[in-house]
N, C-alpha and C positions, 0 to 999 in steps of 0.2 A: 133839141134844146142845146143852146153852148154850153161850153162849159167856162160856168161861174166859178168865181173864186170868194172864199169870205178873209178880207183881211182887217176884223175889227180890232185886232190888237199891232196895228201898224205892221205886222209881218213883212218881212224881207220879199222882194215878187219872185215866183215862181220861175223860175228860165226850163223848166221840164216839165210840161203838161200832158206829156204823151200816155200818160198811164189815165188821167182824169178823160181825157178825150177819147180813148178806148173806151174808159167805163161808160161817159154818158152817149157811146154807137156812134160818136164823129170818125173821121176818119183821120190815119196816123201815116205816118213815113216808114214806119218800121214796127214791129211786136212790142209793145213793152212787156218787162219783166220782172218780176221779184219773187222771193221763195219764202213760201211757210216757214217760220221758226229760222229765219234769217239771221237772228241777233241768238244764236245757241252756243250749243256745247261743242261743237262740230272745232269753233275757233279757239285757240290756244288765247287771245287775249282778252276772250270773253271768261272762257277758265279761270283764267288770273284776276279779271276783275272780280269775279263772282266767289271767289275762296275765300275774301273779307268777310264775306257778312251772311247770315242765313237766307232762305229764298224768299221768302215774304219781307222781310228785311230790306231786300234788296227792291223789291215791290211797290216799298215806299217809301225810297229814297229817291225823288226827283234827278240828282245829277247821276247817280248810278244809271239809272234807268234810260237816261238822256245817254250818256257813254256807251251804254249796250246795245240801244237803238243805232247808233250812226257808225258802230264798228263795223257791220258787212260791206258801208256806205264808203268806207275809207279802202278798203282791200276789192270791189267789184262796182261796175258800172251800172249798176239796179235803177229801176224807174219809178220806184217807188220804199219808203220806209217805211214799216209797222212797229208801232209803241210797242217799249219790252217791258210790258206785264202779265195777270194771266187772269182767265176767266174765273177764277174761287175768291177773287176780290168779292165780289158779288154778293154771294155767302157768306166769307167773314163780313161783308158791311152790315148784313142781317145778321148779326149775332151767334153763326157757326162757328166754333175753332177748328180752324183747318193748318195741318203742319205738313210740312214737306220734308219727309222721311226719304235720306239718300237709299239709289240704291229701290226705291218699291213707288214712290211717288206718293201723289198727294192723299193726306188721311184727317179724315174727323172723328175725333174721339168719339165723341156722342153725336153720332147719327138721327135723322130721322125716325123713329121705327113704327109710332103711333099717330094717329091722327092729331090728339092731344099736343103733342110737339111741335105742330106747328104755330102753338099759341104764344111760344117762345123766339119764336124771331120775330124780331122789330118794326116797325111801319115800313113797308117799304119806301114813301116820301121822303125818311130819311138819310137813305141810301146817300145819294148824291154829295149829301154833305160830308158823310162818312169816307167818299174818293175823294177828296179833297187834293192827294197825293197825285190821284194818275192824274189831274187836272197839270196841276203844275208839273208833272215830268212832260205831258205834250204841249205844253207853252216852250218852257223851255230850248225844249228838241227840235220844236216846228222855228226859233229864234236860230239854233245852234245849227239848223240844216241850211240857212240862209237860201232858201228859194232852190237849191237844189232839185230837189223830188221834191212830190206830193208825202204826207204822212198820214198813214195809214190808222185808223183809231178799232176796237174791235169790244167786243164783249164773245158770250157765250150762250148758247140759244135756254129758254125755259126748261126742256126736256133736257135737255142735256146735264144743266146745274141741278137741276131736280136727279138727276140717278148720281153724283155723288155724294149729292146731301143723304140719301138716302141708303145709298150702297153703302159710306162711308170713306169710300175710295174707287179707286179702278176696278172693272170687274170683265173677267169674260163674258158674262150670259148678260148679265144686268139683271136676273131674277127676281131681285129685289125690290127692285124699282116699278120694275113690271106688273111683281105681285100686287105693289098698288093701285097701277092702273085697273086692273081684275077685281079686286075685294074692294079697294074703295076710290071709285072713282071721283063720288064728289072732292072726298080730301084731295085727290090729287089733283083734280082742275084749281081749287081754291087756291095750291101750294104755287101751281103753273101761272094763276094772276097776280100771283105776289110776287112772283118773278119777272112777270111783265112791267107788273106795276116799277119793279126796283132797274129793271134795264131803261125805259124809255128815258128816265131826266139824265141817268145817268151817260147814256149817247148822247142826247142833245146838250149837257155837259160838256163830252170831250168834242164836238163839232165847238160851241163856244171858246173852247181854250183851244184851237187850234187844228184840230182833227180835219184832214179834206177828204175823206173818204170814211166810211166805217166797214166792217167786214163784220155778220155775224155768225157764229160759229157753231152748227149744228153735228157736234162729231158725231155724236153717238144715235145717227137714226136711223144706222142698218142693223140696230136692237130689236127695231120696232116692224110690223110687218105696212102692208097698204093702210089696213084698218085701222090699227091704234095710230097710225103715223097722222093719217088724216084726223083725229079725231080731239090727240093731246100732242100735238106736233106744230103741226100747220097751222092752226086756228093762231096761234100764238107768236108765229116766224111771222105770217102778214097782218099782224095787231100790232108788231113790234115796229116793220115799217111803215104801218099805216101812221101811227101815234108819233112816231121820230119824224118824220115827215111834217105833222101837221105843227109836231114842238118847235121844230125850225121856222114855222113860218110865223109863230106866235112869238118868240124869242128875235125877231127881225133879220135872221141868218140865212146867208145862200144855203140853198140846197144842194146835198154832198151824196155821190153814187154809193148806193148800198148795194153789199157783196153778200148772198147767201153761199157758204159753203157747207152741204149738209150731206155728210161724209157715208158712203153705201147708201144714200137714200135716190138710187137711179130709179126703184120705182116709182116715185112724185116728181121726177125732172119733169114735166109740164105743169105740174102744179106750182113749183118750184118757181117757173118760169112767170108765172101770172100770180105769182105772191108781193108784186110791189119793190122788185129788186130791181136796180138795174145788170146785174150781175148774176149768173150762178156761173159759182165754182165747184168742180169737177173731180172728183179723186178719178185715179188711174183707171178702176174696172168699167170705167164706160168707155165706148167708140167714140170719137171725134165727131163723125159723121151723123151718125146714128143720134148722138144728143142735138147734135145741130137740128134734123130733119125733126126730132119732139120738141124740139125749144121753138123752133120759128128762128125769123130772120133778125126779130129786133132787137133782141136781149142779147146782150155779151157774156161769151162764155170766158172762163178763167179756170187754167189748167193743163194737165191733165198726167204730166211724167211720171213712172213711179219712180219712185226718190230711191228704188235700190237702183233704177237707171245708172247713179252718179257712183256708184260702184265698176262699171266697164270702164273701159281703156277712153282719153279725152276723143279719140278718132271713132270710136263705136256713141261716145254720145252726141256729137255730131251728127253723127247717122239719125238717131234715133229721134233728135230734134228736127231735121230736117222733115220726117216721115212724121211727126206730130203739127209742123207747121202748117206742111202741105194739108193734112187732115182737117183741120179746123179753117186756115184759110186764112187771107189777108186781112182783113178786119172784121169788125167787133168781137175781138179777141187779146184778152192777155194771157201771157206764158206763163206759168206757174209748175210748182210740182203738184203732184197728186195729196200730199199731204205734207206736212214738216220737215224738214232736215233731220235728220239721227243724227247723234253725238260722233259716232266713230267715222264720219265720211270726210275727206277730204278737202279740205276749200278750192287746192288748187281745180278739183273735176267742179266745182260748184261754177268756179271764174270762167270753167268750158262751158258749161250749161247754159250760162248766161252771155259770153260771144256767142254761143252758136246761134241763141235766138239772133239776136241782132243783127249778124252776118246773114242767115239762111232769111232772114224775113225782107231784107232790102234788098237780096235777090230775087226774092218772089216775086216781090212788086214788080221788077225792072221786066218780069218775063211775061 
């Protein structure tokens, strides 16, 4: 399939399509690249704009949001932009209060904790209207990028949103959330399809306002073992691309390459692969090679560095890219980290991460 472009809001055209053309398995000149949590704390001018205002604040603010998106885009030559917002939109648009507490991260007062609870969040149908916000910050951004990169749109997978609503925040074990999968299962599918129900208009959403890609974000599925993974996991990753998929074509929009990233969950990388994606992305604990030979040849992979990588000297991550390049191989591949940027790392090692793809990967080719 080429790769289509939707410009229903007269968008500026595209002059860098190398990252969309990775995604949908065409062939590129060179690796494209761009890093998880590229618009972070890592930058001192992201720092300074984000002291104004609180972090959901800053969430739904369109031009903030638009600013924080195209800062790594001003300081590095990336192939791609992702919207700077955050997966617990989702949540609050269903009726959680969720506060982002410096210093410990995100927290909801009143959690989850009974089946009963879940009679209190909102239709999900209304969702979408409730983002109303991330609409207009990727209008905006996708205006303000003027064809540069592609921009990147994303949400947060159902299991995923589901153990903070129910943990009430970050958790090592996830116990919580688990104990629901265990004692009650039915609530917990019900809770899972009102999460589907509230992602799907919401992606096909930000595809309408702009979005040429989406990315969904399964952090937390090395909670889960094979069994629960497959059973409250999966069913729900490829419902989510199957329904986005068929929303776009109902809605009159091109269709845009969806990126699964489902973080420790190497035991489903084949499932993974046959879930409707054109993408899986990769955190660092998997081999290159190894996912390649369970993925098959058609799917593009996206990844894989660990992000304390960009902690060694710029000459060792060179190295390190080069030996990641070589690993996954000249196409149907984009560069990635294995997970976000951390707050304390360097931009200047982030600006080597990203020559070295580009450099090391138009070597490849030539050889």
């Amino acid at each position: 399939m080429e790769a289509k472009e939707s410009r229903p809001q007269g968008f500026p055209e595209l002059k860098n399509d190398t990252f969309l053309r990775a995604a949908w398995g065409e062939e590129t000149d060179y690796t494209p690249v761009w890093c998880m949590r590229q618009a972070g704390r890592y930058l001192p001018e992201f720092r300074e704009t984000r002291a104004a205002q609180d972090f959901f604040s800053t969430c739904r603010s369109p031009e903030a949001c638009c600013e924080l998106t195209l800062q790594p885009l001003r300081r590095f030559p990336l192939d791609a932009a992702i919207i700077f917002s955050d997966i617990l939109v989702v949540p609050q648009a269903l009726g959680m209060e969720v506060t982002m507490v410096p210093g410990k991260g995100p927290s909801f007062p009143e959690p989850l904790r009974e089946e009963r609870d879940l009679e209190r969040l909102r239709d999900p149908a209304t969702v979408a209207s409730e983002l109303g916000y991330v609409f207009q910050a990727i209008t905006l951004t996708r205006q303000q990028l003027a064809g540069r990169v592609p921009l990147i749109g994303f949400a947060g997978a159902p299991w995923t949103l589901m153990t903070y609503m129910v943990e009430g925040g970050g958790s090592s074990t996830m116990s919580q959330a688990k104990r629901w999968l265990y004692q009650r299962p039915q609530a917990s599918h019900q809770l899972l399809r009102i999460l589907t129900d509230a992602l799907v208009p919401y992606l096909v959403g930000q595809v309408a306002a702009g979005a040429q890609a989406l990315q969904l974000f399964e952090s937390h599925a090395g909670h889960l073992g094979p069994q629960l993974f497959s059973k409250f996991a999966l069913p729900y990753i490829r419902d989510v691309s199957k329904r986005v998929k068929a929303g776009l074509q109902e809605a009159g929009l091109a269709p845009v390459p969806m990126i699964i990233f489902a973080k420790d969950g190497h035991f489903a990388l084949e499932e993974l692969a046959q879930a409707g994606y054109e993408v899986v992305g990769l955190d660092w604990t998997v081999a290159p090679e190894k996912a390649r030979e369970r993925v098959g040849k058609t799917v593009t992979l996206q990844g894989n560095l660990d992000p304390c990588a960009l902690y060694a000297s710029e000459e060792e991550i060179g190295k390190l890219v080069q030996q990641m390049l070589n690993d996954f191989g000249p196409q149907h591949y984009i560069a990635n980290l294995g997970h976000g940027l951390y707050p304390d790392m360097d931009p200047e090692h982030v600006g080597a991460f990203v020559d070295a793809v580009h450099k090391h990967s138009r070597l490849l080719r030539q050889n």
